[in-house]
Residue, then its C-alpha position, 0 to 999 in steps of 0.5 A: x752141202x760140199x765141204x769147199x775148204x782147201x785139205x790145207x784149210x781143214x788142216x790147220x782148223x785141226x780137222x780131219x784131211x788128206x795129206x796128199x793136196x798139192x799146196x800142202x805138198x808145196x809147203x812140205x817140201x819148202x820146209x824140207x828144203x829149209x831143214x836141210x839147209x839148217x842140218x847141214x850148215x856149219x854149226x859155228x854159223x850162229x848169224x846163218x843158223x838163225x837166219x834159216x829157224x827164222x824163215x822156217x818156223x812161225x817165230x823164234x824168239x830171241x836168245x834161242x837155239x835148236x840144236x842140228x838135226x831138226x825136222x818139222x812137216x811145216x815149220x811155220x805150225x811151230x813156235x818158239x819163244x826167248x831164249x829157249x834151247x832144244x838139243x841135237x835131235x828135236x822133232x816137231x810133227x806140226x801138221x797140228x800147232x806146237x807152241x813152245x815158250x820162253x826159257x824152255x830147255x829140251x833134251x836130245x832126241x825129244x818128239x812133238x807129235x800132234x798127229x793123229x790117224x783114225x783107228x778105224x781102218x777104212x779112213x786111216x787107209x784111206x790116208x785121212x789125217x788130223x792134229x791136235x795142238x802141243x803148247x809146253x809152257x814158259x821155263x819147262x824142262x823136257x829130258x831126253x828122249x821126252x815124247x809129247x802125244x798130240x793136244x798135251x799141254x805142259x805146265x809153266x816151270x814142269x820138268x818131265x824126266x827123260x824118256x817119259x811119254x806124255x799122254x795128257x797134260x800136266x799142270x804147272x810147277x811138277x816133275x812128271x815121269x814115266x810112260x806114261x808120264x804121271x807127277x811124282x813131285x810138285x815144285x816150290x816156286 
């Protein structure tokens, strides 16, 4: 039996596709277009900036704010609670989808990735892609520089120290750090 599914459909069930399909073209560019429009509007404009992470992204809670320059591949994969606050410099690869939570603070130049590429070289060559999903929990600090590998989950109320990659998931209520990121320290609640 043929797979009939659209490379859009097989992306966003987390599945292996082609970047290449036209609509996930048209999607790409619409978000592009959108960041542009967002990374080159004055940034006193708060009524105006808002207006464009509303448009781009899945949803962008009230009380939020993601500093200039931001890229996405999709914008709409991307979620972002209340009154959260990302920093000059955030990267959502969100062919896969990233949701962040409420009152979540992420430094400069922090990177969401939930792409994935096949390590076997005829179908990486081949340009098959997949995802992974990235959720960062409610009250999390991500320190500057931070990288989240695809399918992680961070923990409510985890702080993960600047320049720290994190490969796995990491529970609730720790400080994580280093490449790659490993718990030092529980929280108190």
């Amino acid at each position: 039996m043929t797979d009939e599914r659209s490379m859009r459909d097989r992306m966003l069930a987390g599945e292996q596709y082609l970047a290449d399909d036209p609509e996930l073209a048209r999607e790409n560019a619409r978000a592009q277009s959108l960041a542009h429009a967002y990374n080159t509007t004055d940034p006193t404009d708060g009524d105006r900036l808002r207006e464009l992470m509303g448009e781009l992204l899945g949803a962008f809670g009230p009380g939020s704010t993601i500093r200039p320059p931001f890229r996405c591949d999709y914008g709409h994969q991307t979620t972002v609670g209340a009154r959260t606050f990302a920093n000059w410099g955030l990267v959502c690869l969100d062919v896969g989808r990233i949701t962040i939570g409420d009152d979540v603070q992420i430094g400069p130049g922090v990177q969401l990735l939930t792409a994935t590429h096949p390590v076997e070289p005829g179908p990486r060559r081949d340009k098959w892609e997949g995802s992974a999903p990235i959720t960062i929990g409610d009250n999390v600090w991500l320190g500057g520089g931070v990288v989240v590998l695809p399918g992680v989950t961070i923990g409510r109320d985890t702080v993960v120290g600047a320049g720290a990659v994190v490969t796995r998931d990491l529970p609730a209520g720790v400080v994580a750090v280093g490449n790659p990121a490993r718990v030092v320290r529980e929280i108190a609640p």
